[in-house]
N, C-alpha and C positions, 0 to 999 in steps of 0.2 A: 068621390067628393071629399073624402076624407085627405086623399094626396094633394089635392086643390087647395082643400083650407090651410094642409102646411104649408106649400108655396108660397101661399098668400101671406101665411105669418113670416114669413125665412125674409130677415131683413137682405137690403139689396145695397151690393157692395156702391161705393163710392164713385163716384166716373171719377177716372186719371186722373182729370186735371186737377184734382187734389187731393194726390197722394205725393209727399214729402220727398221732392228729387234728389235728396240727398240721401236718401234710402237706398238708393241704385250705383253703382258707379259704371256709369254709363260715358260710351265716349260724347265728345261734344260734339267733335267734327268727320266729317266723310274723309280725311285724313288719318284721321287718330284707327280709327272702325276700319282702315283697308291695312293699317301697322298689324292691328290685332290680328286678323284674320291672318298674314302671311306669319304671324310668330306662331300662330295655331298652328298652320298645315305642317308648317317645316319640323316641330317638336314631333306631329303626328307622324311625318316623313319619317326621320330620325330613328323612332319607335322602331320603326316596321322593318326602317335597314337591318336593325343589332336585332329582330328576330328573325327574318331570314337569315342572320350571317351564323347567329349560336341556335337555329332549333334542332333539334335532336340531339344536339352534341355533349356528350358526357366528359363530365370533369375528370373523372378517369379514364379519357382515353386521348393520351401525350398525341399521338398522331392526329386527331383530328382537332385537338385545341391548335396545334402548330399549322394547321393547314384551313384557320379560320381566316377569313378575306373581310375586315373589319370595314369602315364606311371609310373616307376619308377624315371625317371629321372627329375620327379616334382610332385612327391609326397610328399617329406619332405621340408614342410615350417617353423620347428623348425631349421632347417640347411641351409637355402637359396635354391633357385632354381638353379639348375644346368643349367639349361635350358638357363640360363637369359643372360650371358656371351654368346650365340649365335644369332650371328648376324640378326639381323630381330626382335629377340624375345620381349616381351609385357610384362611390368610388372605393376602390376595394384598399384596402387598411391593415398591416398585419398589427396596428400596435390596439384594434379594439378588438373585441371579447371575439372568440376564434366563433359560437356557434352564432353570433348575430351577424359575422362576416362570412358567415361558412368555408372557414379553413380549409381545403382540402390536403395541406401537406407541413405535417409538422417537422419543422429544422432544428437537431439536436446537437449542442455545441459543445464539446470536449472541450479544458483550455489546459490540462494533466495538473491542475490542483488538485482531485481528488475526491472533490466534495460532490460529480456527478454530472449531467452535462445541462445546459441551459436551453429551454424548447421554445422554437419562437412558430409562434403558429401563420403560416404563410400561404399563398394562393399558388396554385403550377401556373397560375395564364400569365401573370407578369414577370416570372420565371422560366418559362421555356419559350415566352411569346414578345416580339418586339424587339427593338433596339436594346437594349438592358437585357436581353435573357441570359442565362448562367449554362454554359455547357456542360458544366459539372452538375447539375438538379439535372438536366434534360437527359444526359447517359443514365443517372443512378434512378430515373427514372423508368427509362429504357431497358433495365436488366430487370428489374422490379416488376417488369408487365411482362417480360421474358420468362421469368422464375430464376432466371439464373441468379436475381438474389429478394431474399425473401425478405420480407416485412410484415409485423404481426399488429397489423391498425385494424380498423373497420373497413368493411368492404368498400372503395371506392377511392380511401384516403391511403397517403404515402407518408413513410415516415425515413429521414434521411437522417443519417448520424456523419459530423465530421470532428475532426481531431485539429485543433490551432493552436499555437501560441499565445499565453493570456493577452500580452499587446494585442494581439490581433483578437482575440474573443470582445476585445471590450468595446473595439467598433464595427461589432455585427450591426447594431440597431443605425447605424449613421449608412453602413452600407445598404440594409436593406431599404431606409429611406431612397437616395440614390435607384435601387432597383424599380424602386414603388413608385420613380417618376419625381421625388423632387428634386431639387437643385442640392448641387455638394460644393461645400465651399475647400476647399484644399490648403495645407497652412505646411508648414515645416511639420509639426507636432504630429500629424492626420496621415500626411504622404507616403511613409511606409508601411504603416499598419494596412493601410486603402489599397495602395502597388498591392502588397500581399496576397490580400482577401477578393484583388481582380484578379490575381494570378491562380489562387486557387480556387477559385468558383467558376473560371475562365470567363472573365466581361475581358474580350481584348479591347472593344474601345476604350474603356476604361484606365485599362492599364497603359494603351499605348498615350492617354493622356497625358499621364502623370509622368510617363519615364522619359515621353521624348518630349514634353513642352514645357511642366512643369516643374521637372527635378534640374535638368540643367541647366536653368536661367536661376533657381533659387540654391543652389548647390554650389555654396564660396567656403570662404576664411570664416565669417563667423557661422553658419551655420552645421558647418562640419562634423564637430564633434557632435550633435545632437543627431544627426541623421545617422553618422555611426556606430552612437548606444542605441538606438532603436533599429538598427539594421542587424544586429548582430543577436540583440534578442529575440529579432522574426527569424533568423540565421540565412538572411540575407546578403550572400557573401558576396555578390557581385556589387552591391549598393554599400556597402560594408567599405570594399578595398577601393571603390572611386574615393570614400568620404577620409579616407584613408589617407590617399593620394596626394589630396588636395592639401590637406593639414602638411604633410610631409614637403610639397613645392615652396609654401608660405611658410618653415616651421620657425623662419626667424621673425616674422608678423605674430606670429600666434599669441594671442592672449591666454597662458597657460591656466589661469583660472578657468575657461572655458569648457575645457577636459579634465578637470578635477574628478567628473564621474567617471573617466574610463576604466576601466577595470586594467589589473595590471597585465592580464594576456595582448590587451588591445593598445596599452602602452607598448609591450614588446612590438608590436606588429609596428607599429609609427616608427619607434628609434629606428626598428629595422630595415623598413622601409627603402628601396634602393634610389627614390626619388628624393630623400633626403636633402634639404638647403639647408644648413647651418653649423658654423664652424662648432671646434670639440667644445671648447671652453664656455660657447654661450649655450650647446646644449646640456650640459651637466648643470649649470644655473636655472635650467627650464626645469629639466628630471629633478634637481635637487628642490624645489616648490611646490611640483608635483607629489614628490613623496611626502611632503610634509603635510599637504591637502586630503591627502587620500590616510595619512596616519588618523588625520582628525577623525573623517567619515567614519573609519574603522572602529574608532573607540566611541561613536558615539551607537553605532550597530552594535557595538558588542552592550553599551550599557543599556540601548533598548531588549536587549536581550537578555537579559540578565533580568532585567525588570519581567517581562514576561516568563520566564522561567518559574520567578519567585512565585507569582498571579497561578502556574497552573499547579493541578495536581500533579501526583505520583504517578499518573497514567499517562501522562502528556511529555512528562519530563525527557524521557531519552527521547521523542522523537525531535525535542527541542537542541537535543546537544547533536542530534543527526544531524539537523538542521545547518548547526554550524561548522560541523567538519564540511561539509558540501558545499559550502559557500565559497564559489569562486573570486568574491573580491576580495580576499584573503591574500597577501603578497607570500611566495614561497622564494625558498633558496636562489631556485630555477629563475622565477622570475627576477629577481634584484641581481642576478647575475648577467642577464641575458640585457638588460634594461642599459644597466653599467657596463657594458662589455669593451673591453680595449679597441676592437674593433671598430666601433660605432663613437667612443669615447677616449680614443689615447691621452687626449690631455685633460685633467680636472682643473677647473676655476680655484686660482687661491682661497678666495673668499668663500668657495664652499669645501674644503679641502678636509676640514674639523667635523662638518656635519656628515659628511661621508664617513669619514674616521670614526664617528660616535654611532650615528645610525646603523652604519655596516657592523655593529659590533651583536645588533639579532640576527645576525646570518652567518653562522661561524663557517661556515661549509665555506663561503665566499671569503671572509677576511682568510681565513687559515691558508690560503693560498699562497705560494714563493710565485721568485720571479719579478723580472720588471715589467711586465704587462699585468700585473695584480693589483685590486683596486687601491690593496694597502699602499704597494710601493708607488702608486699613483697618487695618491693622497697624500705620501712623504713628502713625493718630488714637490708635486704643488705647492707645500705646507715650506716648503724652504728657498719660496724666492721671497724677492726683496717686503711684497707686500704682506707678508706673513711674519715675516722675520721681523720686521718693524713692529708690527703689530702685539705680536708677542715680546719684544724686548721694552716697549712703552708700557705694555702691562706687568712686568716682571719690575720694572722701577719704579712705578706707583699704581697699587694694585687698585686703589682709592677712585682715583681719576681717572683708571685705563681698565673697568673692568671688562673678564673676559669668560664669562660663563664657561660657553663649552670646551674651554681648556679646564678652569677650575672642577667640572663636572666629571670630569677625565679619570682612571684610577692610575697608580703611582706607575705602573710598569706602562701606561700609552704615555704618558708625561713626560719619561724617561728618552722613548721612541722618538716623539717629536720634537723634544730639547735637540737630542744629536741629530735629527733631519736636519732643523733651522745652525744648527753649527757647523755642519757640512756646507747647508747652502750659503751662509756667512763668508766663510771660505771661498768658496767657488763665485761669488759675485766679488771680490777682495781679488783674485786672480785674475778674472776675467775685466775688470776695471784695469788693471795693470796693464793686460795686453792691449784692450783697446788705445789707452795711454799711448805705449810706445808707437802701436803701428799709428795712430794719427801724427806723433812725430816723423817716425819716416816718412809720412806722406807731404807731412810740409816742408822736410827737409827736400824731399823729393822738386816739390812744386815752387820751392824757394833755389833751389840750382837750375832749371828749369826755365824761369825766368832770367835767368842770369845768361842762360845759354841764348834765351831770345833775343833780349840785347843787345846782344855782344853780336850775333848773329846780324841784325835787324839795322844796327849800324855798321857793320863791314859791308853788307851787300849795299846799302846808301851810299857809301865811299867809295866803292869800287864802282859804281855803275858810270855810266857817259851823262852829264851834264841834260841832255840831249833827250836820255831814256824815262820812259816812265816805269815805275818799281811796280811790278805785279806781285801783289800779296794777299793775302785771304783771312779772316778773323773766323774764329772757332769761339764761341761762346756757351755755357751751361752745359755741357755732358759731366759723365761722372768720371770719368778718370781726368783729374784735373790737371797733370800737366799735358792733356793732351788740346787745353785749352788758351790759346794765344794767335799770336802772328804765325803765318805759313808762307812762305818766300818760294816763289814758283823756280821750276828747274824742269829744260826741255830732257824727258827719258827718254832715251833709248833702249830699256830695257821691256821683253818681252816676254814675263815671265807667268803665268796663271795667278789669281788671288786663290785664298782657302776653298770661296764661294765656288769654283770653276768658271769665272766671267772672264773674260779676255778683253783687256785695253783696247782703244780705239784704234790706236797706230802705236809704229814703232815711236812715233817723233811725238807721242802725246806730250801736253804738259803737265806735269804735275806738282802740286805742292806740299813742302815739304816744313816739318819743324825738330832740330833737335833737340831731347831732353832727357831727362832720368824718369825711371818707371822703377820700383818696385827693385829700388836702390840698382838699375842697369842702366847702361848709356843705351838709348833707344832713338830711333829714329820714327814721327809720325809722318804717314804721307796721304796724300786727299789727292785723288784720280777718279778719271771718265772708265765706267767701261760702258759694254754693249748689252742691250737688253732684250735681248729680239731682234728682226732687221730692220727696226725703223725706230726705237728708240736708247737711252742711252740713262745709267745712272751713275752716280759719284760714290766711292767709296772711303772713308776713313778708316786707314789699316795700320798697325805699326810691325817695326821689322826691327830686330837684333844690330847692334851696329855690328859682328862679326857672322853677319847672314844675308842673306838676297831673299828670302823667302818671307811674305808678308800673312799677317794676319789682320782679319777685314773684323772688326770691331764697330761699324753704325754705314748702316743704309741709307743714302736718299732716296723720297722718292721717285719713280722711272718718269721721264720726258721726253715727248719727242721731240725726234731729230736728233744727231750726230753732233751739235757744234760745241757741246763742250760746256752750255750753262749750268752754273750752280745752281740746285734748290736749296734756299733759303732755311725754309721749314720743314715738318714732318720727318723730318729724321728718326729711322728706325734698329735699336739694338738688333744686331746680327745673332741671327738663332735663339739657342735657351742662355745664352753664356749670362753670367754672375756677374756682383762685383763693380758693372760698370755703368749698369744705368744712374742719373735717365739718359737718354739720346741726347745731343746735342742740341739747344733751344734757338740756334742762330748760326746760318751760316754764310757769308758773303765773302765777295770781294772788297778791294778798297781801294776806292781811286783818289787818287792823288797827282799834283802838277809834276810835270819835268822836276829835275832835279835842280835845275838854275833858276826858274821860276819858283821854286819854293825858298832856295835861297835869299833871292831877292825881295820876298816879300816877311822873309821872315828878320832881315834888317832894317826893311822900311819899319815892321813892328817894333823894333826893340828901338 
């Protein structure tokens, strides 16, 4: 009775239909309610795959993580996990707290600063499992479960130690991202450190990205130099001597500002370079820029140095002067010798001729040298052609209006030096002015009898010929031996004699034409002939011969034509051999036609 009368009091809930539908989040439609239900099963689905795929399987044991047969819907961790974007789902992290991710293998990173190595707490499953795995974690995991190498962690966990290069130490966290499944964006600045740390972690997909897709389409003129200081500090020799290369093909492109950081070992390697483009004179104006960029850097090193110095104590102090004995960006004898080497440099730029002079003067080992392949007597020669010599005697007359520092800066015994360099070379452009002088007189003495012979020539054979006849003659125009340029008056040869070239004339009865003149103050005869080029075509030679000789020298090529009959090319005439002296090729060469001799007559008194 007692149970009854509480019943009776127990108030009695509400019927539904007024209880606050907004209370519920209920679907609306028989649509909405079959959506639910399938995202249910398949989540619940999901579930049960990734426990059948990892139950039993210990985090410590490499072979059966590696031999885990994942669902599809998180198999590919080149592409992210599909999985991850569902609600509940886990995704493993090395960059949050190692025991709320359960670490199992801590990565310990050398970079030989000193200061001990850096530990990054990481997972073995997306390290020895998947597209990204590391075959380098996967072996030293493999000896580790071996014995053959020991590791002093907690039972289950691995501890891996490796040794890198600080460049490369300082994009472990960008690499391990990458492993851990995100996207890498790859840049000039990224790409070697990245190449590296695939190379030594072994990610070949990885690496064969960067080296065969990435580097040689981004790998020019201006990024050169940058891939090359970061290559050489990974000690990346092979990525090192391409960037090398390339700088070396372009060295007359190169923006030398660009390489102001290279160290001067890695300048040696450039000058030396056997793929080398660029004449002596504009590379000693590169190198001499270079030195002057890399002087600056040096002294502002040293004055940060010096600043730190003062900052530490007594205990710190000699490891700071260690410091800078070791310091490879340091220029030595070796290097500024090797840089400037005759070899790589025989001729110096006037306009850097002083700065060479003055600079060379911290490397006694180097100036103190004899000899004309020495930088000094290199930097004389320079220092006493015309643009120096000017230079300095404009300053030397008004010192006001003409100043000239690095002379002025000079001490009395280099001033001395360089006075009788520029007096010498005074002299020597004063002599060689002179001979040029005379021999252009002979040459127009030459080309001024020359013409007198054509002439003279050019109206005897108009006189003598028949009325009747047409005058076959040929114009030579623009080559460089100038009186080899004029009228050519044909003449049927009968002479069968070889040219220099070994080509042999068409026939006995060729024609040929002929002009004479003076060469090189001698009576010379030019002649212009067919030979044979093959057995189906024919070229023309212009050769001259000695008046007391039959034996000819072939002096310009036409181009070869076929067929036998004997026509002129006009153009494309080409200097014979390496010979000197006589370019360029002749610019024009034809025949010239002209009426009978009585019809020219006749029309040339109806003109007048």
């Amino acid at each position: 009775k007692k149970n009854q009368t509480a019943r009776s009091k127990r108030k009695e809930p509400k019927p539904m239909q007024y209880i606050n539908k907004t209370m519920l989040n209920l679907p609306t439609s028989v649509e909405e309610i079959t959506e639910e239900t399938k995202r249910a099963f398949k989540a619940f689905d999901l579930q049960k795959k990734l426990e059948q795929a990892t139950l039993a399987v210990s985090c410590s044991d490499l072979s059966a993580i590696q031999a885990i047969q994942l669902p599809s819907e998180c198999t590919d961790f080149k592409e992210g996990c599909k999985g991850r974007d569902m609600e509940g789902a886990v995704t493993l992290d090395w960059r949050v707290d190692p025991f709320a991710s359960m670490s199992d293998l801590t990565l310990l990173v050398y970079d030989g600063s000193g200061s001990g190595g850096v530990p990054y707490y990481v997972h073995t499953l997306p390290l020895v499992h998947g597209g990204r795995k590391s075959g380098f974690v996967a072996e030293q995991i493999k000896l580790q479960q071996s014995g053959k190498l020991s590791h002093n962690t907690h039972a289950g966990d691995y501890k891996i130690e490796i040794y890198v290069p600080p460049l490369a130490a300082k994009h472990i966290p960008e690499f391990l991202d990458y492993v851990y499944g995100r996207e890498l964006k790859i840049t000039t600045s990224n790409a070697p450190p990245l190449r590296y740390l695939a190379n030594r972690f072994d990610l070949r997909d990885l690496y064969k990205d960067i080296s065969t897709k990435f580097i040689p389409v981004d790998l020019e003129i201006g990024t050169a130099p940058m891939y090359c200081t970061l290559a050489d500090q990974l000690k990346d020799f092979e990525l090192r001597d391409r960037a090398i290369k390339v700088m070396a093909e372009r060295m007359d492109k190169l923006n030398i500002n660009s390489v102001k950081n290279l160290s001067p070992r890695l300048m040696r390697s450039l000058v030396q370079c056997e793929k080398l483009e660029c004449s002596s004179e504009e590379l000693s104006e590169k190198v001499a820029i270079w030195l002057r960029l890399h002087r600056e850097l040096e002294q502002a090193r040293d004055e940060a140095l010096i600043g730190d110095y003062n900052g530490m104590d007594e205990s710190r102090n000699s490891s700071a002067s260690s410091m800078r004995k070791d310091d490879s960006e340091t220029m030595t004898d070796e290097d500024f010798y090797w840089i400037t080497h005759v070899q790589f440099m025989p001729k110096i730029a006037p306009s850097e001729a002083l700065f060479y002079f003055k600079f060379g003067s911290q490397y006694p080992q180097v100036m103190n040298e004899v000899g004309s392949g020495s930088l000094k007597s290199r930097c004389l020669a320079a220092f006493s052609g015309k643009w120096a010599v000017d230079k300095l005697a404009a300053h030397v007359e008004n010192k006001d209006a003409k100043p000239f520092d690095l002379y002025e800066n000079l001490d009395l015994e280099s001033k001395v030096e360089l006075l009788e360099a520029s007096m010498v070379g005074a002299k020597k452009m004063l002599t060689e002015k002179d001979e040029a002088s005379k021999q252009q007189d002979a040459k127009d003495k030459d080309a001024k009898r020359s013409d007198e012979i054509m002439y003279k020539t050019n109206y005897e054979s108009s006189s003598s010929s028949s009325p009747a006849d047409k005058i076959m003659k040929v114009v030579v125009m623009g080559c460089g031996v100038q009186p080899a340029n004029g009228i050519y008056i044909y003449k049927e040869s009968g002479i069968d004699e070889r040219t220099s070239s070994g080509s042999n004339l068409i026939n006995n009865n060729t024609i040929v034409y002929e002009k004479e003149a003076i060469w090189n103050q001698k009576r010379v005869t030019f002649v212009l002939y067919p030979t044979t080029a093959g057995q189906y075509y024919s070229q023309h030679k212009l050769a001259v011969r000695q008046s007391n000789s039959q034996q000819t020298k072939t002096l310009y090529n036409s181009p070869t034509v076929m067929g036998l009959s004997g026509v002129i090319p006009e153009l494309a005439w080409e200097v014979e051999g390496e010979m000197e002296g006589i370019h360029p090729p002749p610019q024009f060469v034809g025949k010239i036609e002209q009426p009978p001799a009585k019809s020219w007559n006749k029309s040339l008194t109806h003109s007048v």
